[in-house]
mmCIF file of the C-alpha atoms, coordinates in Angstrom:
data_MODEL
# 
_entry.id   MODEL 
# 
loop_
_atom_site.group_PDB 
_atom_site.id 
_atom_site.type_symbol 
_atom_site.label_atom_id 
_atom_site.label_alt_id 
_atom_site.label_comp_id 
_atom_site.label_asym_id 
_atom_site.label_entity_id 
_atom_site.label_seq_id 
_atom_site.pdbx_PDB_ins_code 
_atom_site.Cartn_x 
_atom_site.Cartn_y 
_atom_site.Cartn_z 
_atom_site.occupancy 
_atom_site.B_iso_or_equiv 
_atom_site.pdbx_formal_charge 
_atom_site.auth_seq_id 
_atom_site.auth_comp_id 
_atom_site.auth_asym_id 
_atom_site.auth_atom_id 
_atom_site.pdbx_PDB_model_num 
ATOM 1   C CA . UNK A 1 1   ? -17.314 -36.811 -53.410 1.00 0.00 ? 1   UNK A CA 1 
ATOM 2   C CA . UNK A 1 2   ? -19.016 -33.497 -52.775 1.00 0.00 ? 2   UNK A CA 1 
ATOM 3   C CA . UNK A 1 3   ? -19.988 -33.219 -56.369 1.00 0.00 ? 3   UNK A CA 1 
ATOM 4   C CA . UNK A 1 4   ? -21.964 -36.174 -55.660 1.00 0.00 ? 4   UNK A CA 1 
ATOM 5   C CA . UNK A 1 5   ? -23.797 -35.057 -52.817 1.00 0.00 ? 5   UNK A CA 1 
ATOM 6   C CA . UNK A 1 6   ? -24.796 -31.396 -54.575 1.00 0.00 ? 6   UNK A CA 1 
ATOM 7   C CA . UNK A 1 7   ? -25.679 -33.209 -57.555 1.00 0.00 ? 7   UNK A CA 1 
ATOM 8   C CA . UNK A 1 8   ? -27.836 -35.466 -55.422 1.00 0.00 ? 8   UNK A CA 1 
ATOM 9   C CA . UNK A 1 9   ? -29.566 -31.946 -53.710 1.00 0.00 ? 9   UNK A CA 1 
ATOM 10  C CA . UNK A 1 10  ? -29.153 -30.118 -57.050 1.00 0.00 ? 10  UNK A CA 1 
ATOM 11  C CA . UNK A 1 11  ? -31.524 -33.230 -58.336 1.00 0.00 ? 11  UNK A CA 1 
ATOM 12  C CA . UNK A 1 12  ? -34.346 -32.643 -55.919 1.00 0.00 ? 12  UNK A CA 1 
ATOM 13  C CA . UNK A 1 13  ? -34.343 -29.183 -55.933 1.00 0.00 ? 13  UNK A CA 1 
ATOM 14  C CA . UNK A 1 14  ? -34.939 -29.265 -59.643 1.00 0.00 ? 14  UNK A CA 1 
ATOM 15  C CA . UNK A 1 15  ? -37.536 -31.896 -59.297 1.00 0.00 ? 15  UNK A CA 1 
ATOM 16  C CA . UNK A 1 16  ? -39.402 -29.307 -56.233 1.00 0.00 ? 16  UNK A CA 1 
ATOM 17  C CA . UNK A 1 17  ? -39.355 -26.650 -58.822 1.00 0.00 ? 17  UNK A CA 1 
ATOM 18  C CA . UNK A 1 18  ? -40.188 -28.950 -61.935 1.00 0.00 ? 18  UNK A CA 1 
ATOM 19  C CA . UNK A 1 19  ? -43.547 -29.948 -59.963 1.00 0.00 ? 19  UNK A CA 1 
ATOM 20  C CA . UNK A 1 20  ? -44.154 -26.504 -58.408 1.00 0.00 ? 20  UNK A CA 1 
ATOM 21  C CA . UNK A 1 21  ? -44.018 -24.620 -62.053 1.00 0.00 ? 21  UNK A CA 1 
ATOM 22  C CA . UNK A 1 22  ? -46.265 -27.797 -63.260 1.00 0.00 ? 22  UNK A CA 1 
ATOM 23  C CA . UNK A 1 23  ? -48.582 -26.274 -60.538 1.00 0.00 ? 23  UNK A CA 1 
ATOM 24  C CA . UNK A 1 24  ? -47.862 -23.150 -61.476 1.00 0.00 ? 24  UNK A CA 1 
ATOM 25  C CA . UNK A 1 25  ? -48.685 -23.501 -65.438 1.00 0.00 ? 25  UNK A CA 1 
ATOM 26  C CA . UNK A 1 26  ? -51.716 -25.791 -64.872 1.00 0.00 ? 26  UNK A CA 1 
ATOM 27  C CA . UNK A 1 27  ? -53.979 -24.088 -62.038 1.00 0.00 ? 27  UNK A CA 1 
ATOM 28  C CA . UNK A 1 28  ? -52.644 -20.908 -61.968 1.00 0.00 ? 28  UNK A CA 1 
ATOM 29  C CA . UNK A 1 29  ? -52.185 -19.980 -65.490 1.00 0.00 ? 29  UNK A CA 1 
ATOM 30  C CA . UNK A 1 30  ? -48.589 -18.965 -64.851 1.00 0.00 ? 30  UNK A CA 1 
ATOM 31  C CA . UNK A 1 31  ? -46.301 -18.802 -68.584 1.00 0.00 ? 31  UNK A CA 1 
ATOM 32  C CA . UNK A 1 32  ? -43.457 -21.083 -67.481 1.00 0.00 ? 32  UNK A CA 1 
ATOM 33  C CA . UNK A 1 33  ? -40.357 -20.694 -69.886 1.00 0.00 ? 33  UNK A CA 1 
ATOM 34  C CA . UNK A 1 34  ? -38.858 -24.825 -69.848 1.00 0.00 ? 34  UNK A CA 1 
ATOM 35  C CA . UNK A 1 35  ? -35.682 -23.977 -71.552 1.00 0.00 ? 35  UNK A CA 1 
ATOM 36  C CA . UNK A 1 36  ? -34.494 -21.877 -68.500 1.00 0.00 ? 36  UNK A CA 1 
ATOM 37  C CA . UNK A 1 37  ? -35.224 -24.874 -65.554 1.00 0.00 ? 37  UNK A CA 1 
ATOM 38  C CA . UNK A 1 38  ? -33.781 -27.304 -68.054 1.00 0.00 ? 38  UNK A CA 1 
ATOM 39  C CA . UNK A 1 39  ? -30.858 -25.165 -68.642 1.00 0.00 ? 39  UNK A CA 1 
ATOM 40  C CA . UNK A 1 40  ? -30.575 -24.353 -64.976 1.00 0.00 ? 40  UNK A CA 1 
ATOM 41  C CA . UNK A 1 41  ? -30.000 -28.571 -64.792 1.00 0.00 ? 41  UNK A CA 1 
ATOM 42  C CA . UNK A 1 42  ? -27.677 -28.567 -67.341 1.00 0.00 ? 42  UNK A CA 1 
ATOM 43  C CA . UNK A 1 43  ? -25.311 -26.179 -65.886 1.00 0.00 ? 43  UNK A CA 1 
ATOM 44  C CA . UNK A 1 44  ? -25.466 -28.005 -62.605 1.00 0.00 ? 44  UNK A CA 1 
ATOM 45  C CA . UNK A 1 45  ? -23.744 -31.061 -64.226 1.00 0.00 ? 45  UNK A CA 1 
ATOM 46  C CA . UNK A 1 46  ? -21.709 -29.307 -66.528 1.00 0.00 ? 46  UNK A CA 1 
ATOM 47  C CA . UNK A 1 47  ? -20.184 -27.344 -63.981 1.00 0.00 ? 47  UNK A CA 1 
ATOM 48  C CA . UNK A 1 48  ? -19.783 -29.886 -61.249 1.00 0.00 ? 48  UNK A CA 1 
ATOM 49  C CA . UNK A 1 49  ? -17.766 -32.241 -63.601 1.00 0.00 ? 49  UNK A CA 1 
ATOM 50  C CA . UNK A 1 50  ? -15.520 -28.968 -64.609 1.00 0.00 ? 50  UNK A CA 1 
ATOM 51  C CA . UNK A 1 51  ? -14.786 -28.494 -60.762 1.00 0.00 ? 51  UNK A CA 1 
ATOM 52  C CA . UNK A 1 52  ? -14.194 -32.268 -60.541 1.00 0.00 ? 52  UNK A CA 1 
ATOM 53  C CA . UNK A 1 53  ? -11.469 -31.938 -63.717 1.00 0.00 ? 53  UNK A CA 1 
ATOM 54  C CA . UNK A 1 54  ? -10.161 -28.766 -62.310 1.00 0.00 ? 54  UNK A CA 1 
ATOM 55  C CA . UNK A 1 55  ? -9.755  -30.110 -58.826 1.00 0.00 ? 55  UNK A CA 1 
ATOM 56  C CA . UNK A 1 56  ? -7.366  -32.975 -59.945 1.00 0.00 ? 56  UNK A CA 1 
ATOM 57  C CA . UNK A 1 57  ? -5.572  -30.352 -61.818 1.00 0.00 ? 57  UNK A CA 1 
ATOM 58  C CA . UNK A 1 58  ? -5.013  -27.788 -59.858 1.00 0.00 ? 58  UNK A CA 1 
ATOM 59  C CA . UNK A 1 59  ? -3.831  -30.269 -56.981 1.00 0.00 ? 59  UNK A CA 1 
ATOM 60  C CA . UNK A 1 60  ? -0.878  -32.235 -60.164 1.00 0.00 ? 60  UNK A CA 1 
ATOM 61  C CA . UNK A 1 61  ? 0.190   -28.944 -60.853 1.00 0.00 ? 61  UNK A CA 1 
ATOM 62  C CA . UNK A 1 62  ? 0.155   -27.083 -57.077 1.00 0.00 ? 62  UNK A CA 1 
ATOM 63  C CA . UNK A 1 63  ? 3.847   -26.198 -55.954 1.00 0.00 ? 63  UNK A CA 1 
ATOM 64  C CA . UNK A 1 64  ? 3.031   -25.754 -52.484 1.00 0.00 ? 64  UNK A CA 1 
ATOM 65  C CA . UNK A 1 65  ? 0.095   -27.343 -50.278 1.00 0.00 ? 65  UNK A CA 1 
ATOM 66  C CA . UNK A 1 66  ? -1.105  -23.683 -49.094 1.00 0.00 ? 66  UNK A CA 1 
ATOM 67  C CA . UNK A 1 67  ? -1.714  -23.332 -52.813 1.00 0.00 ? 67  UNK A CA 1 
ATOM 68  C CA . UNK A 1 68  ? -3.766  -26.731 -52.919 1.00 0.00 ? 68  UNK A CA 1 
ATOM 69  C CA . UNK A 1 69  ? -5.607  -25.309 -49.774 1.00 0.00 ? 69  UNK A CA 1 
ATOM 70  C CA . UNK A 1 70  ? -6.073  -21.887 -51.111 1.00 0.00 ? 70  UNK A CA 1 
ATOM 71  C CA . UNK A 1 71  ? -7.061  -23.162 -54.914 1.00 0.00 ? 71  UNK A CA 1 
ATOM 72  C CA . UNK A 1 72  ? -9.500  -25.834 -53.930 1.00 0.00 ? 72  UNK A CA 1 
ATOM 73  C CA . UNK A 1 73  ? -11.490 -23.407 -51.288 1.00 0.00 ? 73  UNK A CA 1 
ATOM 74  C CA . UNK A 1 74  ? -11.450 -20.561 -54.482 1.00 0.00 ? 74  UNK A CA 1 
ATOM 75  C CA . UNK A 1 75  ? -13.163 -23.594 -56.500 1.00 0.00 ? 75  UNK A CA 1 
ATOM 76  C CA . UNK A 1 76  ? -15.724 -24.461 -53.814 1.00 0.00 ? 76  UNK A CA 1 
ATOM 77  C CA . UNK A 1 77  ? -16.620 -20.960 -53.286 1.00 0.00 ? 77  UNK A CA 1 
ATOM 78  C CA . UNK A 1 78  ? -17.270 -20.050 -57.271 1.00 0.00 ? 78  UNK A CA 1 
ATOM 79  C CA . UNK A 1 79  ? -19.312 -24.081 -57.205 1.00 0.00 ? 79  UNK A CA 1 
ATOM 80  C CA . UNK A 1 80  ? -21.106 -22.526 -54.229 1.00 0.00 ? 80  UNK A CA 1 
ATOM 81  C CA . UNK A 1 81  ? -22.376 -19.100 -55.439 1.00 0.00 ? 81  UNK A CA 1 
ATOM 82  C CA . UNK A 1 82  ? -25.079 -19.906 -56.733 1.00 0.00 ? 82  UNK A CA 1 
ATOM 83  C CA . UNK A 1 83  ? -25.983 -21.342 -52.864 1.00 0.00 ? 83  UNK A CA 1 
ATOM 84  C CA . UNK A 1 84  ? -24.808 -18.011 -51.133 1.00 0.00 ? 84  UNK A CA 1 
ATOM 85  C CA . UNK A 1 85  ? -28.678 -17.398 -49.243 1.00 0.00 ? 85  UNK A CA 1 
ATOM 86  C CA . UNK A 1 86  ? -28.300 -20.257 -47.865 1.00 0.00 ? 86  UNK A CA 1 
ATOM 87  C CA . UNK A 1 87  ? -25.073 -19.497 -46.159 1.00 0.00 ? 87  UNK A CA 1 
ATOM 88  C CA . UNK A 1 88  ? -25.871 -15.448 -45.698 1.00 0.00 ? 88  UNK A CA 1 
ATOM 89  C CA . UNK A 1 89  ? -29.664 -15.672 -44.429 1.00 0.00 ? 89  UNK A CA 1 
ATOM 90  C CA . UNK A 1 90  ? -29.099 -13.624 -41.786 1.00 0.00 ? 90  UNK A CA 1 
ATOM 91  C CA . UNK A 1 91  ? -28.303 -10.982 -43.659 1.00 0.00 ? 91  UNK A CA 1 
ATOM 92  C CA . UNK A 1 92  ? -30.693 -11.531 -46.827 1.00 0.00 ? 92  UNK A CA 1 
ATOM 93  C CA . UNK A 1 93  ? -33.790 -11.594 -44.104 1.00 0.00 ? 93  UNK A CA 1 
ATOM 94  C CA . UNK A 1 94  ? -32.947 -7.985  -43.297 1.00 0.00 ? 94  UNK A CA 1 
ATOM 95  C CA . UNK A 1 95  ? -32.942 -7.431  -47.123 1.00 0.00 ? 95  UNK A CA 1 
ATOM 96  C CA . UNK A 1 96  ? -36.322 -8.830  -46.789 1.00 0.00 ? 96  UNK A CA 1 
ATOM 97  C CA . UNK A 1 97  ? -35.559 -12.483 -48.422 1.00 0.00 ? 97  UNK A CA 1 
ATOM 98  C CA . UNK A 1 98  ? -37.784 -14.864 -45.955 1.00 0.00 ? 98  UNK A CA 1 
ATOM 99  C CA . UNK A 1 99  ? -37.115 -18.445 -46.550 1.00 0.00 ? 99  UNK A CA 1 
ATOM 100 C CA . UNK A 1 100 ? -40.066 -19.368 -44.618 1.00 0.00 ? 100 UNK A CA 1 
ATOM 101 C CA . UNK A 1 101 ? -42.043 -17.490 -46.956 1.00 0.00 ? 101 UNK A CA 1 
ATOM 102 C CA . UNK A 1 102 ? -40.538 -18.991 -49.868 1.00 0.00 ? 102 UNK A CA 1 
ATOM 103 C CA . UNK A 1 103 ? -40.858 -22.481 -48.299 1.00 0.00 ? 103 UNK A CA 1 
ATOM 104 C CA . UNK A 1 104 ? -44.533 -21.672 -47.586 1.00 0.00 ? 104 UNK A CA 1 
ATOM 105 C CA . UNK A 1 105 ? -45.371 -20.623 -50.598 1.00 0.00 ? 105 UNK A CA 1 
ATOM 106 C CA . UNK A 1 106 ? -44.034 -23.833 -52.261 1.00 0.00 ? 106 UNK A CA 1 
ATOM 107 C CA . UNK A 1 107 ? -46.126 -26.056 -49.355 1.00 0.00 ? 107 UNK A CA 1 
ATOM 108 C CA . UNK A 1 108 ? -49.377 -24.066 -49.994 1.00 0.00 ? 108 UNK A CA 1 
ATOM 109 C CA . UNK A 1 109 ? -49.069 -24.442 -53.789 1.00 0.00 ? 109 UNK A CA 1 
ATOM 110 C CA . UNK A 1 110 ? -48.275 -27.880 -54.742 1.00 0.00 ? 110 UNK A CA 1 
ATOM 111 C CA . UNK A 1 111 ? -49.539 -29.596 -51.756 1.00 0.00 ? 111 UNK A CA 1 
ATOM 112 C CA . UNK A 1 112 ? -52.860 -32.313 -52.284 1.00 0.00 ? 112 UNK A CA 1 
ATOM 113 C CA . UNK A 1 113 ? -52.354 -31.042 -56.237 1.00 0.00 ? 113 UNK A CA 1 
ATOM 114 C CA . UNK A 1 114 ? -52.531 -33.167 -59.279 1.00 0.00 ? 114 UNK A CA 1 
ATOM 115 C CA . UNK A 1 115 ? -49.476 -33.921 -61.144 1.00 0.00 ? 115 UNK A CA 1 
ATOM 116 C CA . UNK A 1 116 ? -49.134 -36.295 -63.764 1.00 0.00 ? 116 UNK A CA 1 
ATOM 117 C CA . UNK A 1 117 ? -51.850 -37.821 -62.429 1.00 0.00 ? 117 UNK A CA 1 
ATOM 118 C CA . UNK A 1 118 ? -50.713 -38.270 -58.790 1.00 0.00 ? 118 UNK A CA 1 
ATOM 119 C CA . UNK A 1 119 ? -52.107 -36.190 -55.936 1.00 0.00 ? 119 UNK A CA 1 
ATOM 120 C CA . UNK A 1 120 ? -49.640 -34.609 -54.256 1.00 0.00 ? 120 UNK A CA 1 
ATOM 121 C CA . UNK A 1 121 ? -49.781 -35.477 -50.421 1.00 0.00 ? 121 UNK A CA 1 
ATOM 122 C CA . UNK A 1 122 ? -46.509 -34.368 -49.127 1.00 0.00 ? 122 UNK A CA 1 
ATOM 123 C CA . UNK A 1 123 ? -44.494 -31.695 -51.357 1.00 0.00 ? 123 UNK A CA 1 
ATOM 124 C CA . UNK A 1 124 ? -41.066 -33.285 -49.997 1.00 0.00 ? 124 UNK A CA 1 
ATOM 125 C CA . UNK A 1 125 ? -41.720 -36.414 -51.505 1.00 0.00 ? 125 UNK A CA 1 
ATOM 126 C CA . UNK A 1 126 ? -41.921 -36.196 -54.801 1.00 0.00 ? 126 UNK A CA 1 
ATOM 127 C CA . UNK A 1 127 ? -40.906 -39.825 -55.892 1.00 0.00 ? 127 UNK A CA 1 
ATOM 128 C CA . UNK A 1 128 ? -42.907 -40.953 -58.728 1.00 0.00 ? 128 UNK A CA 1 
ATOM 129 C CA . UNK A 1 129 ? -44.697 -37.912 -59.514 1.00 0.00 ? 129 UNK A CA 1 
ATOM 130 C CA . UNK A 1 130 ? -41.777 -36.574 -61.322 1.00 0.00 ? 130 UNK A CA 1 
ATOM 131 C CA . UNK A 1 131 ? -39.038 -38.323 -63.499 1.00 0.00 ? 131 UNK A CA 1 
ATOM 132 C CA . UNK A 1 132 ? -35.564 -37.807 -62.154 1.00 0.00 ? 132 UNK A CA 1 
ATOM 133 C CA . UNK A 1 133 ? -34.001 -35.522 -64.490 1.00 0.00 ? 133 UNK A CA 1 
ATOM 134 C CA . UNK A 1 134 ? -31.376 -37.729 -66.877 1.00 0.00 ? 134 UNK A CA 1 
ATOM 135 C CA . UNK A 1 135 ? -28.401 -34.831 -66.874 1.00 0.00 ? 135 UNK A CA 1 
ATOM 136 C CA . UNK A 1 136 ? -28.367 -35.148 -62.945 1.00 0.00 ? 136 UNK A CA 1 
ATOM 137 C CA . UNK A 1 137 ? -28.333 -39.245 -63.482 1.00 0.00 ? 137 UNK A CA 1 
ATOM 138 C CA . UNK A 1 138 ? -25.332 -38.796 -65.742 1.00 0.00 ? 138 UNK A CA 1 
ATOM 139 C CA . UNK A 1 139 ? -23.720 -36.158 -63.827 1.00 0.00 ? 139 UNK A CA 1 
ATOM 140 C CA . UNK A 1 140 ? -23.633 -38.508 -60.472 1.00 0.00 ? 140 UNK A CA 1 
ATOM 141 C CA . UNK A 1 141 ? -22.700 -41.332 -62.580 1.00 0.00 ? 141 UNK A CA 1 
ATOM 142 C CA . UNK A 1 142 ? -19.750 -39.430 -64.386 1.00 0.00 ? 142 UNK A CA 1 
ATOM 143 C CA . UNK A 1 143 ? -18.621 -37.751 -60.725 1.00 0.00 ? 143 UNK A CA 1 
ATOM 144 C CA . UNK A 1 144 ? -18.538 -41.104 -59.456 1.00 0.00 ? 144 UNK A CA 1 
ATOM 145 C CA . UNK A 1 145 ? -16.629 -42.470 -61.628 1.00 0.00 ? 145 UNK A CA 1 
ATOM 146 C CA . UNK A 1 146 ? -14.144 -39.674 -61.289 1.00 0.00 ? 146 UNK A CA 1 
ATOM 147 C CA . UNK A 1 147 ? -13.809 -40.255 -57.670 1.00 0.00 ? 147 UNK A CA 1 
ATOM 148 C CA . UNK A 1 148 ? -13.063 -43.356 -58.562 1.00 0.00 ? 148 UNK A CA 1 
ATOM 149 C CA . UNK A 1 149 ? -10.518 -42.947 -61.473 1.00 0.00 ? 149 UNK A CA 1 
ATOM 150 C CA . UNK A 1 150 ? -9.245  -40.150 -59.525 1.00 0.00 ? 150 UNK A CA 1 
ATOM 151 C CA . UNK A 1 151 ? -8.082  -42.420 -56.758 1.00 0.00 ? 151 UNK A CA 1 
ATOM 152 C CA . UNK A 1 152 ? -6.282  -44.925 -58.711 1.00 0.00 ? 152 UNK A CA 1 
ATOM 153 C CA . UNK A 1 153 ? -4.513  -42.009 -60.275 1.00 0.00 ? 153 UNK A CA 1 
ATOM 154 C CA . UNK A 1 154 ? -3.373  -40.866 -57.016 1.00 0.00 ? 154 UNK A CA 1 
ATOM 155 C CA . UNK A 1 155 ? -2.109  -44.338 -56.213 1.00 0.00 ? 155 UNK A CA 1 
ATOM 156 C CA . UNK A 1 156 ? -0.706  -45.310 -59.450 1.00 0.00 ? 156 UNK A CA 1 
ATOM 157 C CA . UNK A 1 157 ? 1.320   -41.645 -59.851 1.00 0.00 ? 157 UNK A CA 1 
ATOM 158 C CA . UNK A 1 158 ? 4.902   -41.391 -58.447 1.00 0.00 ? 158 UNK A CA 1 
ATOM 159 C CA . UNK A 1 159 ? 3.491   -38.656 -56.922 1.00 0.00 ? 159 UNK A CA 1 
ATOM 160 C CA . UNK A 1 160 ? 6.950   -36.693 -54.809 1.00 0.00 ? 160 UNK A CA 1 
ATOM 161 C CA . UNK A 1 161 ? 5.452   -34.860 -51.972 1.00 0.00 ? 161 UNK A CA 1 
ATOM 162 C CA . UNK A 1 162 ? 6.204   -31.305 -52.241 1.00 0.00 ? 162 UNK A CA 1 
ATOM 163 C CA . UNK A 1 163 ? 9.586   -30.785 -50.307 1.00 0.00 ? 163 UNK A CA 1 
ATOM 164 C CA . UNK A 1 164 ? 11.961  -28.717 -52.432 1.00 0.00 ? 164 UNK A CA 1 
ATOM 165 C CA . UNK A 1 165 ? 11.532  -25.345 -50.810 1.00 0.00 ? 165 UNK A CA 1 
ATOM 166 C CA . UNK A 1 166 ? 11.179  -22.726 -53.778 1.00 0.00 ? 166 UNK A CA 1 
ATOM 167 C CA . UNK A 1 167 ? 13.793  -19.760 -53.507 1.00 0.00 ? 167 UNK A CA 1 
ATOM 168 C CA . UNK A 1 168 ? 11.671  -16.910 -51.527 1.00 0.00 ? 168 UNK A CA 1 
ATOM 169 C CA . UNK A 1 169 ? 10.935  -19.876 -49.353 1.00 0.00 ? 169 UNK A CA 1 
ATOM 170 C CA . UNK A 1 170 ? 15.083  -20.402 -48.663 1.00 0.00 ? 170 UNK A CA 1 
ATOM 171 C CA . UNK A 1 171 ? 15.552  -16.651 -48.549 1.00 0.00 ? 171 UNK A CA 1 
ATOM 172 C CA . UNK A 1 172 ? 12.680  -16.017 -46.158 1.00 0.00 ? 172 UNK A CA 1 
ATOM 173 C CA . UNK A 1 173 ? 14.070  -19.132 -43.370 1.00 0.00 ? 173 UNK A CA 1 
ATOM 174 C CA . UNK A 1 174 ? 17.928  -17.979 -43.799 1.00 0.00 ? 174 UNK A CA 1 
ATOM 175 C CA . UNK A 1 175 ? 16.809  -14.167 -42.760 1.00 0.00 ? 175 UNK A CA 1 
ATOM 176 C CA . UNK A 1 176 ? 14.511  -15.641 -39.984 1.00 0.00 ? 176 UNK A CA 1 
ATOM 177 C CA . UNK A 1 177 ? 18.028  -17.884 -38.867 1.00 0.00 ? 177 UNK A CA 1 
ATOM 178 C CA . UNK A 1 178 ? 20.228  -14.225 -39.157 1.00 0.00 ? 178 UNK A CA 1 
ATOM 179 C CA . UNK A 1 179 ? 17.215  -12.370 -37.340 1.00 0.00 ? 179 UNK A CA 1 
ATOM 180 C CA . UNK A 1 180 ? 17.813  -15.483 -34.717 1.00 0.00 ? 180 UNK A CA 1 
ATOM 181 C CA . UNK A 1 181 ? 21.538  -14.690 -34.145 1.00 0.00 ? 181 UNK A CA 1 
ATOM 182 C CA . UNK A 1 182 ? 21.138  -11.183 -33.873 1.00 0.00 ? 182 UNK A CA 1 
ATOM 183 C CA . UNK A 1 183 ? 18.317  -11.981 -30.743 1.00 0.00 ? 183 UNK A CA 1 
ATOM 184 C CA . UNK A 1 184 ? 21.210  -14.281 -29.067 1.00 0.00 ? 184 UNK A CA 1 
ATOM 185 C CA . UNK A 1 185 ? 24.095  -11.338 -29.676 1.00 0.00 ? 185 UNK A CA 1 
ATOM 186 C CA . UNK A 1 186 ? 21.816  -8.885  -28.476 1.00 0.00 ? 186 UNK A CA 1 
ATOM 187 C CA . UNK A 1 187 ? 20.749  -10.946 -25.285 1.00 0.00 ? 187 UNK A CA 1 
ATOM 188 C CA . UNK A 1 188 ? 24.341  -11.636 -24.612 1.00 0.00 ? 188 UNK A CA 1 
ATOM 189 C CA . UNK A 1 189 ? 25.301  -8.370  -24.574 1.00 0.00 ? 189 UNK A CA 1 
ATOM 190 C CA . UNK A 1 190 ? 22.662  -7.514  -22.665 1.00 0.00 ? 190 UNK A CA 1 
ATOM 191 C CA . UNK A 1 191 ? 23.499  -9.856  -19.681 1.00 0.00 ? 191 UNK A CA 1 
ATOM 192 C CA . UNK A 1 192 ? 27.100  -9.320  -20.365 1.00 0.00 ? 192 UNK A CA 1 
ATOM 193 C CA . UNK A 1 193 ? 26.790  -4.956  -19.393 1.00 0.00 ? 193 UNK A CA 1 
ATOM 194 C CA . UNK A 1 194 ? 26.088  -5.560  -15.745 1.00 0.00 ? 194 UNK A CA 1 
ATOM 195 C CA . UNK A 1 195 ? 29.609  -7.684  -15.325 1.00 0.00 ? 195 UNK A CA 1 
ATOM 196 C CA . UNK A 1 196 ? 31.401  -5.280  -17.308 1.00 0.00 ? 196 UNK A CA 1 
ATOM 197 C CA . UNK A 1 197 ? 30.531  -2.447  -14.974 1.00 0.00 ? 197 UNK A CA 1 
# 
């Protein structure tokens, strides 16, 4: 389900920076290089479909939950590298990264422009004035589906929850039991020195 919602905000980011090198190219004679936004778009969906495959997988083949756990937040973080400003602008504003400024900069130039022959009135909007990218309209129609199919898999599986313990697991509860026993002995004896005097 997260797949869908970052492809959904993956698709409108690429559509702000579609228009905003359209700007870019046509009033400010910037050279804009296609293949690299396009490519950008590409690896958006390809990506979020792997972590969507690798997610089912690494959850089948898991022999603990604290490996699910620790697996699946591994796989968010590497799916949300590319996003790491976001979560760290504190510390990229000291390195003098200023979303504002970026965000600015992006109002200022695209705002009451023409784009494929509609005037731009509010840069946040960009419905119609931009096609919606068709790799992010298969990518949220593929990760749906895999929510989907992923479900019934989940309920059609004979799925045994995990409770064999594996052997450090056994090893690790029958020292904590002998370390118990010792705490008892040692308490008894304890109590048991003031009678004996």
């Amino acid at each position: 389900c997260n797949n869908v919602v970052e492809a959904k905000d993956n698709k409108n980011s690429w559509k702000k920076l579609r228009v905003l090198a359209i700007v870019l190219e046509e009033h400010e004679s910037v050279e804009i290089n296609w293949c690299w936004l396009y490519a950008g778009a590409v690896v958006h969906s390809y990506v979020s479909l792997l972590i969507a495959a690798d997610t089912f997988l690494l959850i089948m083949f898991a022999e603990t939950p604290t490996d699910i756990v620790m697996d699946i937040v591994g796989l968010v973080f590497l799916f949300k590298i590319d996003h790491v400003a976001e979560d760290f602008s504190a510390i990229f504003s000291a390195l003098g990264w200023d979303d504002q400024k970026v965000g600015n900069f992006y109002y200022q130039k695209v705002k009451n422009k023409q784009v494929n022959g509609k005037e731009i009135d509010d840069p946040d909007e960009l419905f119609g004035v931009v096609p919606d990218p068709k790799v992010y309209l298969w990518s949220l129609l593929l990760n749906g589906v895999l929510v989907v199919v992923y479900m019934v898999l989940f309920l059609a599986l004979d799925l045994k929850q995990i409770s064999e313990p594996d052997s450090e697991m056994i090893a690790l509860r029958e020292e904590v039991s002998e370390l118990k026993k010792l705490v008892v002995s040692l308490n008894q004896t304890s109590t048991m020195a003031p009678i004996l005097r």
